[in-house]
MARTORKOL-538386 format. One record per residue (C-alpha): residue in three letters; chain; y negated, z negated, x; residue number from 1. Coordinates in pm, 1 decimal, padded with zeros to 6 digits. Example, Ala and Ser with C-alpha at 12.3 -4.5 7.8 and 13.67 -1.06 7.14 Angstrom:
<kepas>
rest/kette/north/up/east/nr
Ala/A/00450.0/-00780.0/01230.0/1
Ser/A/00106.0/-00714.0/01367.0/2
</kepas>
This chain:
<kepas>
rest/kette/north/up/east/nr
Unk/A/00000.0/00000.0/00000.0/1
Unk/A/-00314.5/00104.8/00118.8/2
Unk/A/-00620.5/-00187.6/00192.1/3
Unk/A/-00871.5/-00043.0/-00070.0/4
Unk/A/-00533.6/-00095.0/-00338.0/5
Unk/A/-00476.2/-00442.4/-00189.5/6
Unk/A/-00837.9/-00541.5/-00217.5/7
Unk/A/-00885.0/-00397.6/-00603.8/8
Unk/A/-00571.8/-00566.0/-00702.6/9
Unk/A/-00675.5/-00872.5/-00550.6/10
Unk/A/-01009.1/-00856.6/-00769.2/11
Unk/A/-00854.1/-00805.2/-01062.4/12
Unk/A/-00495.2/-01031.0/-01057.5/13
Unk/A/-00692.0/-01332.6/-00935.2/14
Unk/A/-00931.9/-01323.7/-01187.2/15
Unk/A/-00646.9/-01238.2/-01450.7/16
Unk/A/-00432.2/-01546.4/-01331.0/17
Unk/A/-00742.5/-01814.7/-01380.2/18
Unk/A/-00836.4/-01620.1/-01706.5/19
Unk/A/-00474.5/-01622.5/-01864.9/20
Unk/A/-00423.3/-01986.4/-01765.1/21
Unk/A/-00759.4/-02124.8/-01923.1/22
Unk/A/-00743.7/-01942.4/-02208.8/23
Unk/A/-00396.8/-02105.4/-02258.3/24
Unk/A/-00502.1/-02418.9/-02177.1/25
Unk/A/-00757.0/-02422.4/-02404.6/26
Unk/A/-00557.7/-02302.8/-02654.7/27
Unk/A/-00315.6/-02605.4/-02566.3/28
Unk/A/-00586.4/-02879.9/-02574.4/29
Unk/A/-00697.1/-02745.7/-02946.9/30
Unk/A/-00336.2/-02756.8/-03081.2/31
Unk/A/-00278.9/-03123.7/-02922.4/32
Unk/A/-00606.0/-03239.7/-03044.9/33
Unk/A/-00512.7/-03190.8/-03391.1/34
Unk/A/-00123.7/-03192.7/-03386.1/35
Unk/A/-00105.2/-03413.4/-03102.5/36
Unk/A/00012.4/-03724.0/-03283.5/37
Unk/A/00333.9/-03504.1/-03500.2/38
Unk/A/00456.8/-03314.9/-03216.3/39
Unk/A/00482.9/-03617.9/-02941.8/40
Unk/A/00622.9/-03832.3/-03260.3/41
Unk/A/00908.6/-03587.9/-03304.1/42
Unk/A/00980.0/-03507.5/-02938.7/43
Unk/A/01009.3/-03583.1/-02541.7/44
Unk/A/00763.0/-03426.9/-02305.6/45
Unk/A/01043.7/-03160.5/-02228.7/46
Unk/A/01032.8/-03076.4/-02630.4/47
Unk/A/00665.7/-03008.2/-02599.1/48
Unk/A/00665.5/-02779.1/-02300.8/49
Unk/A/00900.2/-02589.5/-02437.3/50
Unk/A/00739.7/-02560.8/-02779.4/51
Unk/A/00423.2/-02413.6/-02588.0/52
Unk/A/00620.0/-02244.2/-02367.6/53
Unk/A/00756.0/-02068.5/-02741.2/54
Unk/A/00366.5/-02047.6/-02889.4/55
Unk/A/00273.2/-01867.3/-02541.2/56
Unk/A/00508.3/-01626.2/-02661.7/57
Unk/A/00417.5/-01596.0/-02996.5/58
Unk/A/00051.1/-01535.5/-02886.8/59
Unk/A/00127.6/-01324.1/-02553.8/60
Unk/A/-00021.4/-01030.6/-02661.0/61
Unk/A/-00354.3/-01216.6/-02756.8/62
Unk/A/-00358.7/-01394.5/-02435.4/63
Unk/A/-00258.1/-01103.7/-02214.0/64
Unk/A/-00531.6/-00882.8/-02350.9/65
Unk/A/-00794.0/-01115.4/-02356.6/66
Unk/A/-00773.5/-01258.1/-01998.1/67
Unk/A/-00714.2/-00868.7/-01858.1/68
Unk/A/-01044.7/-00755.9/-02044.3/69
Unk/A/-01242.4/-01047.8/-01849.4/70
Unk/A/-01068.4/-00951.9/-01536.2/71
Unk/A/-01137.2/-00595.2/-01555.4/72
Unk/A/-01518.5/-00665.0/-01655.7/73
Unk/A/-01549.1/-00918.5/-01353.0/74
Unk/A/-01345.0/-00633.8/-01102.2/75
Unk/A/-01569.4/-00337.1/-01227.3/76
Unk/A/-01877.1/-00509.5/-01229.4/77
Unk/A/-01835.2/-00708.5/-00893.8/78
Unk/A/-01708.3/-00402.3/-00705.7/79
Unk/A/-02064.3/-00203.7/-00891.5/80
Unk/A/-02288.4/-00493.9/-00792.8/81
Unk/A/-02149.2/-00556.4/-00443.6/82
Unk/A/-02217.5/-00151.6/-00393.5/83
Unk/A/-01840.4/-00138.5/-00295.3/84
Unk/A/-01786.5/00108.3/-00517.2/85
Unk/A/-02000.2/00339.4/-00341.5/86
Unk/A/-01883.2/00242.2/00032.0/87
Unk/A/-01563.8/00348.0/-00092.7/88
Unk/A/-01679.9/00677.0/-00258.6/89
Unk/A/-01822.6/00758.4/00074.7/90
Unk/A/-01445.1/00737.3/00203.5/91
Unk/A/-01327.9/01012.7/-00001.4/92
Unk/A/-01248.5/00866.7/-00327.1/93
Unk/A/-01344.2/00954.7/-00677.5/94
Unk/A/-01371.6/00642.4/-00926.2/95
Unk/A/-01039.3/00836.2/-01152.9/96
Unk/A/-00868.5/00733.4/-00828.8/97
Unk/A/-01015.6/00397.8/-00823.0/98
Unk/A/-00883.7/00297.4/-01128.7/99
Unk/A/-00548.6/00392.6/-01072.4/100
Unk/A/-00470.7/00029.1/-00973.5/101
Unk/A/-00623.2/-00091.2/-01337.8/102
Unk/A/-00402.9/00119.4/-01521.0/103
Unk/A/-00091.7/00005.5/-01349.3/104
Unk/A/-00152.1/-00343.7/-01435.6/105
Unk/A/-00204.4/-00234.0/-01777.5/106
Unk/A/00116.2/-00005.2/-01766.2/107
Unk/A/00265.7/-00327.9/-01633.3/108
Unk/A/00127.0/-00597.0/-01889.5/109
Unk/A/00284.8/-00267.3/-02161.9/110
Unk/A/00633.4/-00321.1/-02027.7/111
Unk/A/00553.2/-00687.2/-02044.1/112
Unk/A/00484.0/-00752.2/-02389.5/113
Unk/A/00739.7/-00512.7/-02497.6/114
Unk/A/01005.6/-00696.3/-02328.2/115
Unk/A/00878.9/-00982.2/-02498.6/116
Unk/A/00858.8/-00871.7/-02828.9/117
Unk/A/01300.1/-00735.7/-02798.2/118
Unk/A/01409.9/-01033.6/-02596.5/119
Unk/A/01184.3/-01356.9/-02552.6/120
Unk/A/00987.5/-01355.2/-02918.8/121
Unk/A/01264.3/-01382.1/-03089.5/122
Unk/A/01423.1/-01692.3/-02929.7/123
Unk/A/01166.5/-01881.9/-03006.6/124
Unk/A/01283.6/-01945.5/-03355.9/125
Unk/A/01656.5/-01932.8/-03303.6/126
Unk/A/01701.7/-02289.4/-03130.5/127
Unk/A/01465.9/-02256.3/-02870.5/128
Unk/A/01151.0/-02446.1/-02985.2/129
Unk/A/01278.7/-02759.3/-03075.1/130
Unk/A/01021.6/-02795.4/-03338.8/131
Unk/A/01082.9/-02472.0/-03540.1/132
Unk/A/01268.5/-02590.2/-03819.6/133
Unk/A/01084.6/-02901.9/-03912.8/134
Unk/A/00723.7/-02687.4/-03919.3/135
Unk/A/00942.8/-02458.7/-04179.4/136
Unk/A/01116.6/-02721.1/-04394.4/137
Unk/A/00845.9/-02697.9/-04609.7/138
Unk/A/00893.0/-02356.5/-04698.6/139
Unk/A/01175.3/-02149.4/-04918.9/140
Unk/A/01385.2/-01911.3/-04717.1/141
Unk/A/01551.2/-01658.1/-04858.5/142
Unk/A/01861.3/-01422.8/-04732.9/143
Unk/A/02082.4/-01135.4/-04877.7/144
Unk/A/02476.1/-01180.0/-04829.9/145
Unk/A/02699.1/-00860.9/-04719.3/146
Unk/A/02774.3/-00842.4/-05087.3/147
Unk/A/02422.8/-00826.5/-05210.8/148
Unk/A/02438.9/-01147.2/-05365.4/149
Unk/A/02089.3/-01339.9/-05270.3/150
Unk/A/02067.6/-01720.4/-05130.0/151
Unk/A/01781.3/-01888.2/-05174.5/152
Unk/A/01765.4/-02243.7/-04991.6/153
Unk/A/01503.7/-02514.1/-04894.6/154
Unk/A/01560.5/-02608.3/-04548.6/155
Unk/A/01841.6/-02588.1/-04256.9/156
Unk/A/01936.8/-02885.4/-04035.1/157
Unk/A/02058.6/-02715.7/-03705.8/158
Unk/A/02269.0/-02980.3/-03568.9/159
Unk/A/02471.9/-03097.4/-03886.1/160
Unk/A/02493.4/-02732.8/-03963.2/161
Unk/A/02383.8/-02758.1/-04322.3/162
Unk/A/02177.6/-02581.3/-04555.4/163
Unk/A/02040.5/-02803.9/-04804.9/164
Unk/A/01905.9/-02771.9/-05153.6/165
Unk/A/02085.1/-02395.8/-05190.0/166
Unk/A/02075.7/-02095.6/-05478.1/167
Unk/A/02361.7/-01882.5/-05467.1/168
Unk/A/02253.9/-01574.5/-05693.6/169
Unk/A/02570.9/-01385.3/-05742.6/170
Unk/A/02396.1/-01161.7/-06048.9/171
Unk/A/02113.0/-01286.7/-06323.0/172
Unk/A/02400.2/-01409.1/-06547.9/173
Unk/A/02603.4/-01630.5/-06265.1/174
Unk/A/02433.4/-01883.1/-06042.5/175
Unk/A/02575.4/-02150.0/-05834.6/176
Unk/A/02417.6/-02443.6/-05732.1/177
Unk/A/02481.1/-02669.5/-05421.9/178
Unk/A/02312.1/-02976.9/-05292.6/179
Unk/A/02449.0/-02978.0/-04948.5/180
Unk/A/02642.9/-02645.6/-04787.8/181
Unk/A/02826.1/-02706.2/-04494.0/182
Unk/A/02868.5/-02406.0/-04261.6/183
Unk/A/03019.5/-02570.3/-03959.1/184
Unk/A/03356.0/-02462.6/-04064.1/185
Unk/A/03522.5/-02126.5/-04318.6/186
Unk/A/03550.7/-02179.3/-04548.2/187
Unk/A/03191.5/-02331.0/-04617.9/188
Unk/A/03197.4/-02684.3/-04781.8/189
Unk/A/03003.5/-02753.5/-05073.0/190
Unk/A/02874.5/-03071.6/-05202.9/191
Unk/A/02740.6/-03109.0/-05580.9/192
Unk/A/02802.7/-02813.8/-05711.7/193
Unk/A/02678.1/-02672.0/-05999.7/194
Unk/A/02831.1/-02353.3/-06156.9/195
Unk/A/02581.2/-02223.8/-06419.6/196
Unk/A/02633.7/-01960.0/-06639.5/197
Unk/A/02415.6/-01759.1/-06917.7/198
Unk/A/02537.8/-01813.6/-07268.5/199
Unk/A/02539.6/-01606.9/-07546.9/200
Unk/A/02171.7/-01731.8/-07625.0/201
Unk/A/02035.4/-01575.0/-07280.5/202
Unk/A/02018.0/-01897.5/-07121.3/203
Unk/A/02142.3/-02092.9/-06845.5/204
Unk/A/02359.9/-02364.6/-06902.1/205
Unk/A/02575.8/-02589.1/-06686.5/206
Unk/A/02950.9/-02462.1/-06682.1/207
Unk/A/03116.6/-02664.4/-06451.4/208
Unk/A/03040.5/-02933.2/-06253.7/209
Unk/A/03222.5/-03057.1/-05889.0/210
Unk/A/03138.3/-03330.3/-05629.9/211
Unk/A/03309.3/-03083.6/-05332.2/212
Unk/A/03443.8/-02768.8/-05335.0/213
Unk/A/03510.6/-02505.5/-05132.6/214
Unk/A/03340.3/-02111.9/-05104.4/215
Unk/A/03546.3/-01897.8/-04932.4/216
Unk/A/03372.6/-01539.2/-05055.7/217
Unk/A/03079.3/-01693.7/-04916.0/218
Unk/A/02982.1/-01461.7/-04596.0/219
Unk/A/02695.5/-01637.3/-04414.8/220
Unk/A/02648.9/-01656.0/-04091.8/221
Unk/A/02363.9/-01876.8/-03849.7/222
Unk/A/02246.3/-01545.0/-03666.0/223
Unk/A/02099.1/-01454.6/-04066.5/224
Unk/A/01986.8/-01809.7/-04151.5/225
Unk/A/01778.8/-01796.1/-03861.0/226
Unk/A/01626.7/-01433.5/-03939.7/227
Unk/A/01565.9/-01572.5/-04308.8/228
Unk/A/01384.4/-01856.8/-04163.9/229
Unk/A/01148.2/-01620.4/-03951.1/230
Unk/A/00873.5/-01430.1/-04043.0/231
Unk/A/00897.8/-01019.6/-03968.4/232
Unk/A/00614.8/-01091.1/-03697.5/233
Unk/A/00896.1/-01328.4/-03497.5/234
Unk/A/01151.9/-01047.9/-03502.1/235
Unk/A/01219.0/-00801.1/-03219.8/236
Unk/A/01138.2/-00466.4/-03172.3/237
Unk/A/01559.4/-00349.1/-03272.8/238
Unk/A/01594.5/-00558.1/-03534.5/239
Unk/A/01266.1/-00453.2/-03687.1/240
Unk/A/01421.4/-00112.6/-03641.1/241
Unk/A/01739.2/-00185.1/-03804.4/242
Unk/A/01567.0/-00331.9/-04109.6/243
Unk/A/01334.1/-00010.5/-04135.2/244
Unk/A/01619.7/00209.4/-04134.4/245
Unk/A/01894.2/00080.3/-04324.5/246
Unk/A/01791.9/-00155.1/-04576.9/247
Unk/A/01731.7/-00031.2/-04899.6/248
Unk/A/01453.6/-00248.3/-05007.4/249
Unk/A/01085.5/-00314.5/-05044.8/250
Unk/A/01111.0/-00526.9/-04731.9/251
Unk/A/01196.7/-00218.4/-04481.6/252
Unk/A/00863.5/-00077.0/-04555.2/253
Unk/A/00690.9/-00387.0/-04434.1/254
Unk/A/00965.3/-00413.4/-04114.3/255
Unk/A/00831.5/-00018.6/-04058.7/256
Unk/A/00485.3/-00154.4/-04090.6/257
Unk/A/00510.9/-00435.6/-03821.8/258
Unk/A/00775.4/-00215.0/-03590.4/259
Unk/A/00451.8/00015.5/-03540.1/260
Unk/A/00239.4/-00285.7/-03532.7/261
Unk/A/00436.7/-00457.9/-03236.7/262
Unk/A/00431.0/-00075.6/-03105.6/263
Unk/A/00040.8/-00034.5/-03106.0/264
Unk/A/-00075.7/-00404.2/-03048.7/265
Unk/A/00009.6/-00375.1/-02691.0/266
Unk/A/-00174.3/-00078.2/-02622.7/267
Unk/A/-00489.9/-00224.8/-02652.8/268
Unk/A/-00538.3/-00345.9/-02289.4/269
Unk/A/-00528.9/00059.3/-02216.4/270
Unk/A/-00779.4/00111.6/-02442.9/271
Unk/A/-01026.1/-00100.2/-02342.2/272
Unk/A/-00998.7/-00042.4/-02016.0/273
Unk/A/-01069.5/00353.9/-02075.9/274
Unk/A/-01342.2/00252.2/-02242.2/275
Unk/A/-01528.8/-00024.6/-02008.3/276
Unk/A/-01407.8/00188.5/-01671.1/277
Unk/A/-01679.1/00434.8/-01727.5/278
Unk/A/-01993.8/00252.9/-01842.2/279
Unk/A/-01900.0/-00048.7/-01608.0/280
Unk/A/-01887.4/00200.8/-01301.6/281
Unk/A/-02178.2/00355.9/-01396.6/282
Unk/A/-02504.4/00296.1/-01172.6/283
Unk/A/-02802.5/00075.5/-01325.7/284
Unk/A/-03101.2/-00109.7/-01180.1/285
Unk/A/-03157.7/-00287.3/-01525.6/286
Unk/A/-02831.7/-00424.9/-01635.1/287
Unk/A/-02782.4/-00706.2/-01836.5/288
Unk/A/-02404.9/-00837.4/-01761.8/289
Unk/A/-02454.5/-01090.7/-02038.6/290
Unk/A/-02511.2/-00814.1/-02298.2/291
Unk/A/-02288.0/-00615.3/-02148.1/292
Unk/A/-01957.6/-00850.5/-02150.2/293
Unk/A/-02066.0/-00964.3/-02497.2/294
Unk/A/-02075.4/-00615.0/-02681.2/295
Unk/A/-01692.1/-00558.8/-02475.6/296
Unk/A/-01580.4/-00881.7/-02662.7/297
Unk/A/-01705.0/-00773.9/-02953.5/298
Unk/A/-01560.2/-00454.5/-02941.2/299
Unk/A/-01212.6/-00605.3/-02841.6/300
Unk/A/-01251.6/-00840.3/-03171.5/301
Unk/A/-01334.8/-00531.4/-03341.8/302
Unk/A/-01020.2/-00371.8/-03288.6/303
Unk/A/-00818.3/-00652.3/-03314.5/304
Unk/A/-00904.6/-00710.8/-03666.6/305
Unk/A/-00888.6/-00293.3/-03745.1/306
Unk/A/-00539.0/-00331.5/-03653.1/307
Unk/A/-00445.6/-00639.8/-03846.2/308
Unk/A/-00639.2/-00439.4/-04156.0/309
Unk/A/-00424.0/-00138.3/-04054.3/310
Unk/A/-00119.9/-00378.0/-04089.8/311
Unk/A/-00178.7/-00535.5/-04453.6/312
Unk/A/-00282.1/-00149.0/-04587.8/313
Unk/A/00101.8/-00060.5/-04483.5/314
Unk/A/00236.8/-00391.8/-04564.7/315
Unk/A/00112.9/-00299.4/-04945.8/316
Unk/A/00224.9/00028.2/-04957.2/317
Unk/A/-00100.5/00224.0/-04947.2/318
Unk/A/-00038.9/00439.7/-04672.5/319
Unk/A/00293.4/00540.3/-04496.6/320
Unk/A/00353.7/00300.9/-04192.5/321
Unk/A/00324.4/00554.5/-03916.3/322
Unk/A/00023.6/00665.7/-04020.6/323
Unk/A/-00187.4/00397.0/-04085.1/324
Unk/A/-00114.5/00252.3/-03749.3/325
Unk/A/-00090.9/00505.9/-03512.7/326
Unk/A/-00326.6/00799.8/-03637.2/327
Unk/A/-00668.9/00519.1/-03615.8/328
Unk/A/-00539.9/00413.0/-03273.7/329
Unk/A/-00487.5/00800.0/-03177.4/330
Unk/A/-00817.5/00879.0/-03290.9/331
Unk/A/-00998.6/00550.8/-03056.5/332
Unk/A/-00822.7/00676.4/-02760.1/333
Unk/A/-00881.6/01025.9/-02810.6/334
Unk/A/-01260.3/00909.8/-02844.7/335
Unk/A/-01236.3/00698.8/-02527.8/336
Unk/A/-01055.9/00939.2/-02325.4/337
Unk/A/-01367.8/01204.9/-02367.2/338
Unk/A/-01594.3/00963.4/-02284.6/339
Unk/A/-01425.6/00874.1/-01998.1/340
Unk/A/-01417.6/01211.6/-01847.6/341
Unk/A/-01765.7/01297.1/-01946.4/342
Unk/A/-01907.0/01013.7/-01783.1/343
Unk/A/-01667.9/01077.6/-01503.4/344
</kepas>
């Protein structure tokens, strides 16, 4: 590696490190200030590393882009001020050539959060934060069996291996009712069971009644209780795939919709940079760095929120999934891309 590439990407992954970490641990000091007390009663110090260790993944993209466009303003605008930029023009090389170092640490921080998203994301749910389950007890989770009946259940207690408070929807004439489901061993073990049945008056009433009993057509396994007990945005790039393309439901339109979403949201980090590289380069006497970080942010926030709009609009239905996500972003890079080689 040549010493002009060591010295830009010491400008900019120094500055990215210190960003990255202080934006985290600000992040961290919020959360504890007003969760503080819950998370340290329910765990150990080692429970609550990992747990951020999980929301740092959950919020990767956020942080990533963030602390890389400070570092890129503070590499471009140090290397303009310090009139390095020009000693090194002098040497031969254009400023496309310059910011070939920028882009690979974008390309990189691309691969990054991609990985993420398939592999590390989705962990962070199944097991891995040790306070997943009890920030979800409070809501109703929801799964569809192999046969297409539907189970509908409060909450799951990972280490007894139970779901409790469970709706087993076999059609809208037969439901089953069970207080406590144990799924440790097939075939599952229920406790108070209710069998309820729709009488001739087209209403349900209790048919049977039993203290345990035993389900063996009941096909559940702890791979889809955790998926249930996600949101779409904790899934991984394959299985948001898998959903898009093979379930026959209104739910694969909004897997589509956040499978482009976790697509795009990464890209962002490119397109800043193509559009900061050539107004930050640029040469000034009467520069206002102030102004000039502040309208990046804003423009960063801008896009941010574009996306997220972009997102609900497919969620609903109102445009096709693709589209809405992809044909905005190819339009802002298409716009950045001529102004970066005009300016150039």
């Amino acid at each position: 590696m040549t010493i002009w590439r060591r010295m830009i990407f010491f400008h900019l992954l120094a500055p990215f490190l210190f960003f990255l970490f202080s934006i985290f641990l600000i992040y961290v000091a919020i959360d504890l200030s007003l969760n503080g007390v819950n998370l340290l009663s329910l765990g150990q110090i080692h429970d609550l590393s990992i747990h951020y260790f999980c929301h740092f993944a959950k919020f990767f993209d956020l942080f990533v882009s963030t602390a890389f466009l400070f570092a890129s303003l503070k590499a471009l605008l140090q290397l303009q001020q310090s009139r390095e930029i020009f000693a090194l023009q002098m040497a031969g090389l254009s400023k496309r050539k310059l910011l070939v170092p920028f882009f690979w640490v974008a390309l990189s921080l691309l691969i990054l959060s991609y990985a993420n998203c398939e592999w590390i994301l989705p962990k962070t749910g199944k097991g891995l934060d040790p306070f997943f389950f009890q920030e979800k007890n409070s809501h109703i989770s929801s799964v569809v069996l192999k046969d297409g009946t539907e189970v509908v259940y409060q909450k799951y207690n990972v280490k007894e291996k139970e779901l409790f408070d469970l709706f087993w929807i076999k059609n809208p004439d037969e439901i089953w009712y069970i207080k406590y489901l144990d799924i440790k061993n097939f075939p599952p073990e229920g406790h108070f069971v209710e069998h309820l049945v729709r009488n001739e008056e087209e209403c349900l009433v209790r048919f049977a009644a039993h203290e345990k009993m035993f389900f063996p057509n009941f096909d559940l396994s702890e791979t889809e209780i955790f998926l249930s007990g996600m949101p779409l945005e904790g899934l991984s790039l394959s299985e948001l795939l898998r959903q898009a393309l093979f379930q026959q439901s209104a739910k694969n339109k909004k897997s589509a919709a956040h499978f482009h979403y976790k697509l795009a949201l990464p890209t962002l980090p490119l397109l800043m940079l193509l559009i900061l590289s050539p107004i930050c380069l640029s040469y000034s006497r009467k520069r206002s760095y102030f102004l000039l970080i502040t309208l990046f942010l804003f423009l960063f926030i801008v896009l941010r929120i574009f996306l997220d709009a972009m997102l609900i609009l497919a969620e609903n239905q109102l445009f096709s999934p693709a589209a809405a996500i992809w044909i905005p972003l190819f339009i802002e890079f298409s716009i950045a891309i001529l102004l970066l080689i005009c300016i150039s």
